[in-house]
ChimeraX commands (.cxc) that place a marker at each C-alpha (Angstrom):
marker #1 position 131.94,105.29,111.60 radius 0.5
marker #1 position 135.74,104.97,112.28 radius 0.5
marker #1 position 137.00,109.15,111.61 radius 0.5
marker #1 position 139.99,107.52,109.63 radius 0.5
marker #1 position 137.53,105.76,107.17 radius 0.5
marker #1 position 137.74,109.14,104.77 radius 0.5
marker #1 position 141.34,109.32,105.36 radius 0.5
marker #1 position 143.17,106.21,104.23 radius 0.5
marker #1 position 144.43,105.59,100.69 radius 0.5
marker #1 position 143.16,102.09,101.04 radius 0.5
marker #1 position 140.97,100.54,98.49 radius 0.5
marker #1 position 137.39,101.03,98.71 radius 0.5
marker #1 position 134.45,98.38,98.71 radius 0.5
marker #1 position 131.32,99.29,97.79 radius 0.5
marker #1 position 128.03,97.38,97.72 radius 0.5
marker #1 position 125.07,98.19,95.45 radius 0.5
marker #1 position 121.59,96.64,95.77 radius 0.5
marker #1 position 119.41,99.01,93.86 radius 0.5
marker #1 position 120.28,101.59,91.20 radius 0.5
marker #1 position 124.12,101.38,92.04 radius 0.5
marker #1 position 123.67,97.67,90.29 radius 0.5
marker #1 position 123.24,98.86,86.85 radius 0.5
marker #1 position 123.98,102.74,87.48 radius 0.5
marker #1 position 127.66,103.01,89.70 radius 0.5
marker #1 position 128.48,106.11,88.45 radius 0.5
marker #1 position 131.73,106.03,90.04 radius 0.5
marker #1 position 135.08,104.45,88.40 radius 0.5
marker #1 position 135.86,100.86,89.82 radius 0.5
marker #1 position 138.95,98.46,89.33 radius 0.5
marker #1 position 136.61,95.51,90.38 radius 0.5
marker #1 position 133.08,94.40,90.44 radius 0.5
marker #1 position 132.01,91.16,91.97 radius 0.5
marker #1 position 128.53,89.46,92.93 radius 0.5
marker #1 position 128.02,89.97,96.73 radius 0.5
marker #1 position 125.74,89.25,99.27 radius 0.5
marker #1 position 125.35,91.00,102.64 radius 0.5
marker #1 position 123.99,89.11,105.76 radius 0.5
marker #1 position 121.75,90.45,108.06 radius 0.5
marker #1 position 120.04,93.13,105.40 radius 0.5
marker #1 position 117.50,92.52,102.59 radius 0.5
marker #1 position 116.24,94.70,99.81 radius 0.5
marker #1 position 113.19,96.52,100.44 radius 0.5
marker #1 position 111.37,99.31,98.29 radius 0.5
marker #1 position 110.69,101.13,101.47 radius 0.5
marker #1 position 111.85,104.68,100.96 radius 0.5
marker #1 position 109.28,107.20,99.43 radius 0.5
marker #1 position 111.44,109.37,97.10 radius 0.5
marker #1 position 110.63,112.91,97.45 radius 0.5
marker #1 position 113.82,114.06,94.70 radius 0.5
marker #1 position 115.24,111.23,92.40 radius 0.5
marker #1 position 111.77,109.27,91.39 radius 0.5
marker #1 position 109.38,111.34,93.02 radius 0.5
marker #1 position 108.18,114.81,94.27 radius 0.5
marker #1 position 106.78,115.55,97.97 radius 0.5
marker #1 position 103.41,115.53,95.84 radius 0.5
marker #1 position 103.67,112.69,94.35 radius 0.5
marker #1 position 106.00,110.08,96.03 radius 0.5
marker #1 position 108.03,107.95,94.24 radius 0.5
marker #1 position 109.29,104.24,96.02 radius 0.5
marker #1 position 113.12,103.47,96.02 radius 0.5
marker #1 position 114.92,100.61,97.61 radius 0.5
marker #1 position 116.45,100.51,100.98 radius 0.5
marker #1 position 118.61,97.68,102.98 radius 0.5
marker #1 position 116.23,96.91,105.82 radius 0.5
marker #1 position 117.43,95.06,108.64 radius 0.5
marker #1 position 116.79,90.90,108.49 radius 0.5
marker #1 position 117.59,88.28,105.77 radius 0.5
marker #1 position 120.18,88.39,103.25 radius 0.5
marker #1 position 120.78,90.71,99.83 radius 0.5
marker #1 position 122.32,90.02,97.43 radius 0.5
marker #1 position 123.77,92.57,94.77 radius 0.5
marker #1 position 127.39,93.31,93.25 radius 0.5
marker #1 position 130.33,94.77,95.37 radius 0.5
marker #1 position 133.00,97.12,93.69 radius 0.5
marker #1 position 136.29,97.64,94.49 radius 0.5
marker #1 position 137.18,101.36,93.92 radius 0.5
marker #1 position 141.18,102.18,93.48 radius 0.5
marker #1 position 142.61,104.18,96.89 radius 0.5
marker #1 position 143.41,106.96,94.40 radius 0.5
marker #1 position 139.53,107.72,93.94 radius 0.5
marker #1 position 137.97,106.96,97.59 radius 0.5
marker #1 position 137.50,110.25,98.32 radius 0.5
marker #1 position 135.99,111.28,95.17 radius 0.5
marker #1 position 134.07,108.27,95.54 radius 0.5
marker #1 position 132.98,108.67,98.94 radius 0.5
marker #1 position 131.56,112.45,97.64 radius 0.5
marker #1 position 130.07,111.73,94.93 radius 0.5
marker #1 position 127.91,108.57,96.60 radius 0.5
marker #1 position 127.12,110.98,99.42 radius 0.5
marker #1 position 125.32,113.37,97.30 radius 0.5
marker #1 position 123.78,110.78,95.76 radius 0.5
marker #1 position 122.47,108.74,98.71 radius 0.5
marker #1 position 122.39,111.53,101.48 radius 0.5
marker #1 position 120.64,113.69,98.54 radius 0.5
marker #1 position 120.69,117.58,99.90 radius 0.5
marker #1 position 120.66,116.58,103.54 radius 0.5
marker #1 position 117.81,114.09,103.64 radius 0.5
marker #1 position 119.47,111.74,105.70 radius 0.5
marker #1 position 116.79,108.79,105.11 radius 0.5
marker #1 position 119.88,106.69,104.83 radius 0.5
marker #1 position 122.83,105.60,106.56 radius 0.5
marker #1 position 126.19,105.38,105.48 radius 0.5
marker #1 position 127.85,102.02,107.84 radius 0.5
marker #1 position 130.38,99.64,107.21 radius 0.5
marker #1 position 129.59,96.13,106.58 radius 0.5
marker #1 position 131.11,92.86,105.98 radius 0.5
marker #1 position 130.09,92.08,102.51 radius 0.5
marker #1 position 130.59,88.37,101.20 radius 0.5
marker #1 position 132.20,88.30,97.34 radius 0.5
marker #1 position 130.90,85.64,95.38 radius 0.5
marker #1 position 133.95,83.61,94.74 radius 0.5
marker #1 position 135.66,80.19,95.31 radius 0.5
marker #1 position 136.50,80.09,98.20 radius 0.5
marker #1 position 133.73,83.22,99.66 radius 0.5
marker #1 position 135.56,86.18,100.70 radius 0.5
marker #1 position 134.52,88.57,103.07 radius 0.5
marker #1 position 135.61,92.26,102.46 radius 0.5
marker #1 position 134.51,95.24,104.52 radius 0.5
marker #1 position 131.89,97.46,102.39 radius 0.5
marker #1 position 130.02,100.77,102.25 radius 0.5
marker #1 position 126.52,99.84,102.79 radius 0.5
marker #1 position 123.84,102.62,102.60 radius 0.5
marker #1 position 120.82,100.94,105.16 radius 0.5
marker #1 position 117.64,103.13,106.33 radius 0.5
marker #1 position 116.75,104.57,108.86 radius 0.5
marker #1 position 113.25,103.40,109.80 radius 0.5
marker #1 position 112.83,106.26,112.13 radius 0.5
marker #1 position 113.23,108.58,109.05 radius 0.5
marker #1 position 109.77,110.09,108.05 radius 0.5
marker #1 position 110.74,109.10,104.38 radius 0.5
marker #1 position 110.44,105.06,105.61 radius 0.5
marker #1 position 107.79,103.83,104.26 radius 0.5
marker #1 position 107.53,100.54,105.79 radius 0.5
marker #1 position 106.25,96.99,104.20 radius 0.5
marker #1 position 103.90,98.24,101.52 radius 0.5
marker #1 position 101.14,96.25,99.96 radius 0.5
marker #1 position 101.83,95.87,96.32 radius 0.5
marker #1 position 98.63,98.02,95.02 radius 0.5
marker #1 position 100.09,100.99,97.78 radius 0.5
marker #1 position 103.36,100.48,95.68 radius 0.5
marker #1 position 102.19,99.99,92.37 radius 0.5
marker #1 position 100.35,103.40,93.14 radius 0.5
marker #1 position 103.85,105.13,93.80 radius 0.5
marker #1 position 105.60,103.74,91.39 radius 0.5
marker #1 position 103.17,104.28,88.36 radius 0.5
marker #1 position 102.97,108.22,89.67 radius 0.5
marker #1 position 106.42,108.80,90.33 radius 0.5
marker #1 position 108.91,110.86,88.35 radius 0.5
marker #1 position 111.75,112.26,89.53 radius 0.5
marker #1 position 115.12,114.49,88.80 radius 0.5
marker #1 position 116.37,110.99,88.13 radius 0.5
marker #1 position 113.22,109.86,85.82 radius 0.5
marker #1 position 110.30,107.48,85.89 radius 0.5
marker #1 position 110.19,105.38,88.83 radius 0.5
marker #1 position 108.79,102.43,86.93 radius 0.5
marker #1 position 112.15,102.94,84.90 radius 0.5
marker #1 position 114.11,102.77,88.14 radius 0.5
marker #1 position 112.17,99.28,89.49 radius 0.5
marker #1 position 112.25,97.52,85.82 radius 0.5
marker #1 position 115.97,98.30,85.28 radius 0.5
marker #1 position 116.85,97.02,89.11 radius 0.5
marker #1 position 114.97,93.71,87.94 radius 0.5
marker #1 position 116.96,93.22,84.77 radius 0.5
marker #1 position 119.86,93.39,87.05 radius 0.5
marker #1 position 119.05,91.11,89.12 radius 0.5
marker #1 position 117.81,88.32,86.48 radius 0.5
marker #1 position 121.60,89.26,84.89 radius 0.5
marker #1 position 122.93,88.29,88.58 radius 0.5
marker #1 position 120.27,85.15,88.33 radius 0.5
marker #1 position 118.78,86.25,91.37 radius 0.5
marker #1 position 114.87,86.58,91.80 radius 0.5
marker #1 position 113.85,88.78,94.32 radius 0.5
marker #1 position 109.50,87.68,94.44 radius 0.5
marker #1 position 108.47,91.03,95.88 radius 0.5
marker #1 position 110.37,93.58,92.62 radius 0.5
marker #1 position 109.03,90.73,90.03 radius 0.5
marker #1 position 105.55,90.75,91.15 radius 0.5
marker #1 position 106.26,94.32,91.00 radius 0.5
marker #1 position 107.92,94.62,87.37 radius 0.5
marker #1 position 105.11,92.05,86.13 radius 0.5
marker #1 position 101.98,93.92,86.88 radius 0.5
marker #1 position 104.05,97.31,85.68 radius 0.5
marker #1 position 105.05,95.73,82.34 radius 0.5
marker #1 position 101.08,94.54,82.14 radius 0.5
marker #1 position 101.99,90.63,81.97 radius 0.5
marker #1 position 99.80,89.79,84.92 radius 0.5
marker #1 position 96.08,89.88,85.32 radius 0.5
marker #1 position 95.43,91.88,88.39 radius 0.5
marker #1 position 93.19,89.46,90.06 radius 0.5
marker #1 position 95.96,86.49,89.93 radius 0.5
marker #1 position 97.99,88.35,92.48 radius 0.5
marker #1 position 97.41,88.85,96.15 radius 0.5
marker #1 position 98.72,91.66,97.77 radius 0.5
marker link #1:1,2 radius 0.2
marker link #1:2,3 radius 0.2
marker link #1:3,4 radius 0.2
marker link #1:4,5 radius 0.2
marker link #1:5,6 radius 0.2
marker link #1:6,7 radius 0.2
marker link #1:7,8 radius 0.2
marker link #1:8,9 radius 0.2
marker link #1:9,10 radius 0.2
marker link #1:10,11 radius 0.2
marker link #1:11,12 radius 0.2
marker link #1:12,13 radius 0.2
marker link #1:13,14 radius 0.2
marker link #1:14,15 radius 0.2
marker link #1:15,16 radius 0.2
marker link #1:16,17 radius 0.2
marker link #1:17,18 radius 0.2
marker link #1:18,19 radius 0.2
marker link #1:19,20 radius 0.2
marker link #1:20,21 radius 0.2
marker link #1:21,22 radius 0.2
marker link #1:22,23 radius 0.2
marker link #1:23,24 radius 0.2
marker link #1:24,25 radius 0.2
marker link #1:25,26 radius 0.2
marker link #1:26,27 radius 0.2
marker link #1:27,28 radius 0.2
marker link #1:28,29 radius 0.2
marker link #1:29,30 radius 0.2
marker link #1:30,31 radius 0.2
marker link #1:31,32 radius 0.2
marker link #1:32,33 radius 0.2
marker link #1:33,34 radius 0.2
marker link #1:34,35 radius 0.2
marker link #1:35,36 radius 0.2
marker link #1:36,37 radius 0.2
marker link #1:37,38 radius 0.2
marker link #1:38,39 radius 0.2
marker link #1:39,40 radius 0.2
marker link #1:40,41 radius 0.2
marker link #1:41,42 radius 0.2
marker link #1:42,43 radius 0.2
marker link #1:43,44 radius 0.2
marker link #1:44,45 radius 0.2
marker link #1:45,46 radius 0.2
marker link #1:46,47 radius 0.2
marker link #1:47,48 radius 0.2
marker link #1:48,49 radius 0.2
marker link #1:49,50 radius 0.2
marker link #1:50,51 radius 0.2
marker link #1:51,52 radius 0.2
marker link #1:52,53 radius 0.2
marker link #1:53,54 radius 0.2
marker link #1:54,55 radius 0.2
marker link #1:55,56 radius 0.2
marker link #1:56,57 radius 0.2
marker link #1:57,58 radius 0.2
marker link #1:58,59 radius 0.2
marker link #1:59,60 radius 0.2
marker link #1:60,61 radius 0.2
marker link #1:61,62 radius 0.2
marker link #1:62,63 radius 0.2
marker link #1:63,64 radius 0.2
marker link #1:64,65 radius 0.2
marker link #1:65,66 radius 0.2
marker link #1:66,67 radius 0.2
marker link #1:67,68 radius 0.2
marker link #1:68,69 radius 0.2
marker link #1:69,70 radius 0.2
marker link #1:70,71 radius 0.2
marker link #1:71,72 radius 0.2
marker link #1:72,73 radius 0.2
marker link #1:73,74 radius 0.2
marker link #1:74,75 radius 0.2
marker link #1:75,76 radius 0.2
marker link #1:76,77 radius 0.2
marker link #1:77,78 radius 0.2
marker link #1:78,79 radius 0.2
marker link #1:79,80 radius 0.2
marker link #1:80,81 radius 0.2
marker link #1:81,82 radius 0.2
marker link #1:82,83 radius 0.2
marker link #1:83,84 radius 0.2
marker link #1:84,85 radius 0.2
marker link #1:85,86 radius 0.2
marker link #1:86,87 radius 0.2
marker link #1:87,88 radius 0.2
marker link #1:88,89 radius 0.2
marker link #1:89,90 radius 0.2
marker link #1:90,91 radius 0.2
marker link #1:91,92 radius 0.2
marker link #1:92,93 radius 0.2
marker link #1:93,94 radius 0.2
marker link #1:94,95 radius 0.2
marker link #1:95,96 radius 0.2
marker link #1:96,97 radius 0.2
marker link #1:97,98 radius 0.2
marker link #1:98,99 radius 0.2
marker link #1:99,100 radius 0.2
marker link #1:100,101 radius 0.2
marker link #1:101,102 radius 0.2
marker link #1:102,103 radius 0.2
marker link #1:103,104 radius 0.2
marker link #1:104,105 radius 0.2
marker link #1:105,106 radius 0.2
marker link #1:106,107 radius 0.2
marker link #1:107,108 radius 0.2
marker link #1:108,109 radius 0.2
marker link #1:109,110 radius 0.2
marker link #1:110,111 radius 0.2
marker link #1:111,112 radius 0.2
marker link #1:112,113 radius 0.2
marker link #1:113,114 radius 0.2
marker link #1:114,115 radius 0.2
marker link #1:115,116 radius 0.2
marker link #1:116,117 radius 0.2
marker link #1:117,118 radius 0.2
marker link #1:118,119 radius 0.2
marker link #1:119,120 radius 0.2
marker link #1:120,121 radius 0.2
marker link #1:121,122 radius 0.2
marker link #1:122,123 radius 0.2
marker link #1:123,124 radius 0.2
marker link #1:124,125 radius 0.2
marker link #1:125,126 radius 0.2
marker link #1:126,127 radius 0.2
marker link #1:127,128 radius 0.2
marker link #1:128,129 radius 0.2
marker link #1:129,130 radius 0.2
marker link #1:130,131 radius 0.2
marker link #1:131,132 radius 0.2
marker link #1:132,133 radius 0.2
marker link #1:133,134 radius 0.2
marker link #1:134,135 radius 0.2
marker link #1:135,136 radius 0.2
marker link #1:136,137 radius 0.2
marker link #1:137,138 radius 0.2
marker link #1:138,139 radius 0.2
marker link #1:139,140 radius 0.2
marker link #1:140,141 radius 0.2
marker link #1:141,142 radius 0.2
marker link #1:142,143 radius 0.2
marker link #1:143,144 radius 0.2
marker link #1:144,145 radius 0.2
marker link #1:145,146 radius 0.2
marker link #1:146,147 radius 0.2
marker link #1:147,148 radius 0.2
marker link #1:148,149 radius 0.2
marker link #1:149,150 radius 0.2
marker link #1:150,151 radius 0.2
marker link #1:151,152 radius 0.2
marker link #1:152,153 radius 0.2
marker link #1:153,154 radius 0.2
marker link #1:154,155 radius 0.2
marker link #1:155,156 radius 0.2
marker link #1:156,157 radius 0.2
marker link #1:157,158 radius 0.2
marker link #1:158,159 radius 0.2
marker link #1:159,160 radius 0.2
marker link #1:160,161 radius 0.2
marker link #1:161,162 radius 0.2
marker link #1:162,163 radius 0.2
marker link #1:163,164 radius 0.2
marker link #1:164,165 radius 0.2
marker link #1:165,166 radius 0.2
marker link #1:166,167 radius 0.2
marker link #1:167,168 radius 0.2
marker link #1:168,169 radius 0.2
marker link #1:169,170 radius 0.2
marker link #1:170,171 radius 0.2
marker link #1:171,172 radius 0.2
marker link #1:172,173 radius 0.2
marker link #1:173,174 radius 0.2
marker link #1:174,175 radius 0.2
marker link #1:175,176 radius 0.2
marker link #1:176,177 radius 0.2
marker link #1:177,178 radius 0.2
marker link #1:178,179 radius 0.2
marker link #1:179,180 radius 0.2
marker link #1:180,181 radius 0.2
marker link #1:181,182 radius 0.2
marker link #1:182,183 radius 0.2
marker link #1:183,184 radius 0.2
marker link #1:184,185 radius 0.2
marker link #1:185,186 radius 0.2
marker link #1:186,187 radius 0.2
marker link #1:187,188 radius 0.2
marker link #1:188,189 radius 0.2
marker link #1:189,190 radius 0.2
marker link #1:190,191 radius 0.2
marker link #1:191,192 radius 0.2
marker link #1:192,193 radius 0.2
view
């Protein structure tokens, strides 16, 4: 990453594809639907901290190289960058477990005409012992029901990134599958894993 990037009083762009959807946590002057090219959503991190325990695992999401994700991009006043900048880094490079990567990306704002805008993106890093890979959904169903974290229930974590997404009108087949056999509304033996 460019060393000025923490040093600029520019504005700062942000994209979210997971918890950061319906849980910022950081002030923003703008928030836009946004899609990313070349990254998709994937619950392929086992959380050891925020929905899980090195016991008992947790899944969270990751940008995974491949296809296209879309989420909601924020536009963060120069004034709070840096503030900005620490705050997501303890959050998403939480106490030195780098299973993430912090990278600049062009982000594409939902608007007429699209607009492209250069983003903080936070993709893993598949050689990171906390990747978990393409799941089945029974290994992740597993996780999810058993994993509770400093941040809370893990089923609370995939259920509330779902309801963001249906508010964006996107429907992402692998988290509803998901959500659906979590909230009970599916028979097990109608889905194939």
């Amino acid at each position: 990453m460019d060393a000025n990037f923490d040093h600029t009083a520019e504005d700062l762009w942000v994209f979210g594809y997971g918890s950061l959807m319906w849980r910022p946590g950081f002030a923003f002057v703008e928030r836009k639907p946004a899609r990313v090219i070349g990254l998709h959503r994937s619950l392929c991190v086992y959380s050891f901290g925020h929905r899980g325990t090195p016991e008992k695992p947790g899944l969270v999401l990751g940008l995974d190289r491949g296809g296209v994700c879309r989420g909601i991009a924020y536009r963060v006043a120069g004034s709070e960058r840096a503030a900005t900048l620490d705050y997501l880094r303890g959050r998403e490079l939480m106490a030195g477990i780098y299973v993430y990567r912090e990278t600049i990306r062009k982000v594409l704002l939902a608007e007429n005409p699209e607009r492209s805008v250069q983003a903080v993106c936070y993709v893993v890093d598949r050689s990171h012992p906390q990747y978990a890979g393409r799941l089945t959904l029974e290994q992740q169903l597993h996780h999810v029901r058993q994993g509770h974290g400093v941040s809370g229930a893990n089923r609370d974590y995939v259920l509330e990134t779902v309801a963001a997404l249906e508010a964006l009108g996107v429907h992402d087949r692998d988290l509803h599958l998901l959500a659906e056999r979590l909230k009970g509304t599916h028979a097990p033996s109608a889905i194939k894993t």
